[in-house]
C-alpha positions as CSV (number, residue, x, y, z in Angstrom):
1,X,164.4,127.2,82.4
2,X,165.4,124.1,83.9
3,X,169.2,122.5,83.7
4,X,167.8,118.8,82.1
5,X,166.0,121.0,79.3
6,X,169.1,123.1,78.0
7,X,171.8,121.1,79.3
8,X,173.1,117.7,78.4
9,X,175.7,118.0,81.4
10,X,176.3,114.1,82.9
11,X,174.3,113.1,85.8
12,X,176.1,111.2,88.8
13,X,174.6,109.2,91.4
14,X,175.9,107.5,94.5
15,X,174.8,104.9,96.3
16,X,172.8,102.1,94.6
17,X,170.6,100.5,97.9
18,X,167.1,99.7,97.3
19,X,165.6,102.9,97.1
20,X,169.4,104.6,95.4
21,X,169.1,101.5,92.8
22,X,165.9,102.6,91.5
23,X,166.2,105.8,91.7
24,X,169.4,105.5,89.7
25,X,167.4,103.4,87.0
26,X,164.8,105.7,86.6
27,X,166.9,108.6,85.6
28,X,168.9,106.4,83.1
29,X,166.1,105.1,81.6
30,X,163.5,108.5,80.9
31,X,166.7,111.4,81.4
32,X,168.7,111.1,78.2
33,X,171.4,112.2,79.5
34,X,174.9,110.1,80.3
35,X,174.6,108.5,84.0
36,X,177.5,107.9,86.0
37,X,176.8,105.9,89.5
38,X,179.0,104.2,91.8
39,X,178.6,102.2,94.6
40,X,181.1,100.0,96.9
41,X,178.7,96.9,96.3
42,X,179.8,95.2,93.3
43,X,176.3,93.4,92.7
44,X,175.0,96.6,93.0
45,X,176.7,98.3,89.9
46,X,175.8,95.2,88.0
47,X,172.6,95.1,88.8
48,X,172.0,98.9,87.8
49,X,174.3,98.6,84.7
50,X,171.7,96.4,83.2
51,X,169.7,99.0,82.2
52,X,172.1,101.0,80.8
53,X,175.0,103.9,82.5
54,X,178.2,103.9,82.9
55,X,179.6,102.8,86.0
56,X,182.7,104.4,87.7
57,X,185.2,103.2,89.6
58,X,185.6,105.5,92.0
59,X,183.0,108.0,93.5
60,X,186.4,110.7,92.8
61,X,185.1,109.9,89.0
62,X,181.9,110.7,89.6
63,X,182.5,113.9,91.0
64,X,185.2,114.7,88.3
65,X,182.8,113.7,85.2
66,X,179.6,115.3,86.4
67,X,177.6,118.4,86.8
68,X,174.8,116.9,89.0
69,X,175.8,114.0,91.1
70,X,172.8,112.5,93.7
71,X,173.4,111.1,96.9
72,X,171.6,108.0,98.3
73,X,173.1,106.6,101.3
74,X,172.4,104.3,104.5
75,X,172.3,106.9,107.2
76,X,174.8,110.3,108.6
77,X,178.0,108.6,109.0
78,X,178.1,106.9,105.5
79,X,177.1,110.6,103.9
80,X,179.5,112.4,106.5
81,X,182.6,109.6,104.6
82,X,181.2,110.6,101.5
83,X,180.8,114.2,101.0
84,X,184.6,114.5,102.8
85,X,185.6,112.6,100.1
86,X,184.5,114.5,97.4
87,X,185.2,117.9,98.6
88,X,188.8,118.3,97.0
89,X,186.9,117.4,93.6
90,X,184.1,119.6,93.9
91,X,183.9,122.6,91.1
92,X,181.9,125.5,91.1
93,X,178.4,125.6,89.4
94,X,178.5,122.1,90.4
95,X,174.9,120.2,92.4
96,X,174.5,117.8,95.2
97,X,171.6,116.3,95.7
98,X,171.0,114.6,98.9
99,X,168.6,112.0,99.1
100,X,169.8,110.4,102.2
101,X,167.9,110.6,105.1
102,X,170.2,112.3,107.9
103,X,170.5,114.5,110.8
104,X,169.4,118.5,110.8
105,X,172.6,119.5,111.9
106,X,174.5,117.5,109.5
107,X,173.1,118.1,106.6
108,X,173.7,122.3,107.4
109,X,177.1,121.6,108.2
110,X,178.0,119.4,104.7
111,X,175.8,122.1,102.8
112,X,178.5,124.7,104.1
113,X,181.4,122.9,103.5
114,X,180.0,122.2,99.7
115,X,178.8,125.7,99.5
116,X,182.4,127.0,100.1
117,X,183.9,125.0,97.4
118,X,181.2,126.9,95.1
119,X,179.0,124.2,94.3
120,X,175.4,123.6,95.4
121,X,173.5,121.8,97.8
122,X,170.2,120.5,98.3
123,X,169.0,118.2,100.8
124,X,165.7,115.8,99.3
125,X,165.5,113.1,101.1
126,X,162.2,110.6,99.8
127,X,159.5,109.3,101.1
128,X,156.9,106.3,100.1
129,X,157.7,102.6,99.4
130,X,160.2,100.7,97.3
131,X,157.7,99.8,94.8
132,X,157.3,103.9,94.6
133,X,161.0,104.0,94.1
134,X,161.0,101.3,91.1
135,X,157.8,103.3,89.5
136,X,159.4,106.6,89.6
137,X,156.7,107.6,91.7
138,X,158.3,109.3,95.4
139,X,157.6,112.2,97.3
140,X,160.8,114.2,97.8
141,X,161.3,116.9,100.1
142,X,163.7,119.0,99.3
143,X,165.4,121.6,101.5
144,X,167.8,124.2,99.8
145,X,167.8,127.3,97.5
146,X,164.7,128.2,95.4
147,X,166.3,128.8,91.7
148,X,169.0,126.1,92.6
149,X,165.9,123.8,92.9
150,X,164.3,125.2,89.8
151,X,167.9,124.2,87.3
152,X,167.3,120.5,88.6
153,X,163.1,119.9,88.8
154,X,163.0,118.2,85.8
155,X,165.8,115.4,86.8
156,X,163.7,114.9,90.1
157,X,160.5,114.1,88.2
158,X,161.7,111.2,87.0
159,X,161.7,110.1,90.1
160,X,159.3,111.4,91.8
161,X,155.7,112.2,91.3
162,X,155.7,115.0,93.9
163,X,158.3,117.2,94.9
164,X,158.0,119.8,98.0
165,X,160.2,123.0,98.6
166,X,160.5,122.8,102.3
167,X,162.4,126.0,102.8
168,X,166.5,126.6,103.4
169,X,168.8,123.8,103.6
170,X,167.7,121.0,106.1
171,X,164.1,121.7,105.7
172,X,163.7,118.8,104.1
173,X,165.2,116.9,106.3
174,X,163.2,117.9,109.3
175,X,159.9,117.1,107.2
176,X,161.2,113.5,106.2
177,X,162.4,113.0,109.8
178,X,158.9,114.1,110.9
179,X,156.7,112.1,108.3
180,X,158.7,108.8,109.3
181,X,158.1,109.3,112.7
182,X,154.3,109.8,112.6
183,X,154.9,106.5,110.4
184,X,156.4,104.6,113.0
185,X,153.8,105.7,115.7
186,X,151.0,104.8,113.2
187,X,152.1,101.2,112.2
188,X,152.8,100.9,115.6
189,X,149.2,101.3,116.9
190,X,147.8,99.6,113.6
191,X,149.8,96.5,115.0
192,X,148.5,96.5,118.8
193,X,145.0,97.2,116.9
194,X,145.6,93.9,115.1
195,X,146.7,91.8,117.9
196,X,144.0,93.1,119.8
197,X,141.2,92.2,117.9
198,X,142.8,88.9,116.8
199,X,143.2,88.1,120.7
200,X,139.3,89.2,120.7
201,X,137.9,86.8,118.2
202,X,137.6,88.9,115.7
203,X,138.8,89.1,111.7
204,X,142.0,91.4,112.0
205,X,141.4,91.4,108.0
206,X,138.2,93.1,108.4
207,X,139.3,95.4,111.2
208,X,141.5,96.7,108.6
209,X,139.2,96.8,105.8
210,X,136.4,99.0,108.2
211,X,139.4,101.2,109.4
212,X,139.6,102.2,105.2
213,X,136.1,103.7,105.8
214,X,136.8,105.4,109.0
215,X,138.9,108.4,110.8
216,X,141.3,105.5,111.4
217,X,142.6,105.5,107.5
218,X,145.9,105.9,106.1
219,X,148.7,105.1,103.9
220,X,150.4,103.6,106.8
221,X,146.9,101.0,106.8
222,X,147.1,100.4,103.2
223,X,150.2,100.0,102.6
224,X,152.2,98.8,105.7
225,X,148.8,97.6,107.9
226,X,147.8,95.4,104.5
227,X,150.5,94.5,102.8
228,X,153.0,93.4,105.8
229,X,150.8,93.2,109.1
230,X,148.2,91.3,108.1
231,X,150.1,88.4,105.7
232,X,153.1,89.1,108.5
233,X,155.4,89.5,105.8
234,X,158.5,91.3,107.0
235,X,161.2,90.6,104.6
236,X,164.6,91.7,105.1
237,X,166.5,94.6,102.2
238,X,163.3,96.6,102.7
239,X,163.3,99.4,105.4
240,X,164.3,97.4,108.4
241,X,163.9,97.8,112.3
242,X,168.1,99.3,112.0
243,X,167.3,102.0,109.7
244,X,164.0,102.9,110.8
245,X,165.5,103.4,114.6
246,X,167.6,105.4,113.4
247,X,165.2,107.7,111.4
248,X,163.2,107.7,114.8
249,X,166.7,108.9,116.5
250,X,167.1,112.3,114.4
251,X,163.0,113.3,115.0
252,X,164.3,112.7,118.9
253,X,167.1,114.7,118.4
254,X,165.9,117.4,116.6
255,X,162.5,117.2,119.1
256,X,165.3,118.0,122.2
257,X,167.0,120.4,120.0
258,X,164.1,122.5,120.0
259,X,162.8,121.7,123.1
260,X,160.2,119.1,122.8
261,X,159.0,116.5,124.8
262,X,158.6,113.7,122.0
263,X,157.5,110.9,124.7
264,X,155.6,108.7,122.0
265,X,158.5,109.0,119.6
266,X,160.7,107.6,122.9
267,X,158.1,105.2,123.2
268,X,158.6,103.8,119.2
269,X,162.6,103.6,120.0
270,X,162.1,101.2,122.8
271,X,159.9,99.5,120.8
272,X,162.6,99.4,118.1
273,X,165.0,98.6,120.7
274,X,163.4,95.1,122.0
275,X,163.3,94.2,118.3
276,X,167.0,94.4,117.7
277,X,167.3,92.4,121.2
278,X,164.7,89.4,119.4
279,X,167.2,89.2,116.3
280,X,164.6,91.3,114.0
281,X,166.4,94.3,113.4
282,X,167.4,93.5,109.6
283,X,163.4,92.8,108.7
284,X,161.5,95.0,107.1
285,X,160.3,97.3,110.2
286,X,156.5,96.3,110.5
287,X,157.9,93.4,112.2
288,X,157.5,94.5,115.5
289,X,154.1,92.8,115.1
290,X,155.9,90.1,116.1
291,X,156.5,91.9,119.9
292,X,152.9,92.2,120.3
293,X,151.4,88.5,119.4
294,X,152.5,85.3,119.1
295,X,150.7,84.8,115.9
């Protein structure tokens, strides 16, 4: 049976960004169980103490208070600072979760160091939009230990409306890594697509609309092609040109860690790159539009 249906043990969660903040909602509003969370960001614990929780002062009394504490946090060096700081508090029979997106090799090597303090480790890092995030609705791959998955399924479904086992630790990073970059290279050509025909005469708005009854459909049309290319809406706190170059830098590491030539994924972080150079990289990362039209 699963640890949220015979155990009221306190949940912990660090790291309240936009995808952390709602995740951390979610679970205090449908788990029943006490919530802990903790973030630097003072607007942040505000903002997610609205709905209920507890907030802690330091992520030291997260560890210390709970049995299952969830990580959600900007990128490897920011979970690297993290997990070394909760190591000394770490107990046995105690869960990390990992939502984070980070590198391969990290994520093995801060499962090892958790493991040999006797707690558990999963990496889950999520996929899907921040509107997915608010409605509880993600995709999380999860990478890690089959039964230590099965104690903590339940807590992940209120967040998530899928949930993967990838295989051993890591695994789930290399499948998140892998599904943002085939994201990239996608909104990437939906954008030249859109400047093209534009340039051409033609409706980019009905471009898009025949690709949804074509071999050209996707997520990445409806969702990023729709709702950001075409309106050009590219807000900033959404997932910017920063964080989605970096994403694109672990699939090119991991691709030369196993001996891959990953030239179009090379070809997206020089696209990223030129964005950063025009002031962009803080909006919300379809705005490389903006590199292929003047419109």
């Amino acid at each position: 049976m699963s640890t949220d249906q015979n155990n009221n043990g306190t949940l912990g969660f660090i790291g309240l960004g936009v995808m952390g903040g709602a995740m951390c909602r979610n679970l205090i509003r449908k788990s029943g169980r006490r919530v802990l969370f903790h973030d630097r960001r003072v607007e942040a614990m505000v903002d997610t103490g609205t709905v209920g929780g507890k907030p802690a002062a330091t992520i030291a009394d997260v560890i210390r208070q709970s049995d299952i504490v969830l990580l959600s946090l900007p990128d490897g060096p920011a979970l690297r600072q993290v997990v070394t700081e909760i190591l000394p508090e770490l107990r046995n029979g105690q869960i990390i979760i990992d939502t984070t997106t980070a590198s391969v090799e990290l994520t093995r090597s801060l499962a090892q160091e958790v493991h040999d303090r006797g707690a558990d480790y999963l990496d889950a890092p999520v996929a899907r939009t921040r509107q997915a995030a608010e409605s509880g609705t993600l995709s999380i791959m999860v990478g890690g230990e089959a039964a230590v998955l099965e104690q903590v399924q339940d807590i992940l479904k209120h967040m998530a409306s899928d949930i993967t086992h990838c295989g051993p630790v890591g695994a789930g990073q290399i499948f998140k890594i892998l599904n943002n970059m085939v994201l990239f290279q996608t909104v990437n050509a939906l954008s030249e697509a859109l400047a093209i025909a534009r340039a051409a005469g033609v409706d980019g708005a009905l471009l898009f609309e025949v690709f949804t009854k074509g071999s050209a459909d996707s997520f990445a049309l409806r969702n990023h092609g729709m709702k950001a290319l075409l309106p050009g809406e590219f807000p900033e706190r959404a997932f910017s040109v920063t964080y989605a170059r970096k994403d694109n830098a672990y699939a090119l590491d991991l691709a030369k860690l196993v001996g891959v030539d990953a030239t179009a994924a090379g070809l997206i972080d020089r696209i990223f790159s030129r964005a950063q150079e025009h002031g962009l990289g803080d909006n919300y990362f379809p705005v490389i539009h903006r590199l292929h039209t003047t419109d």
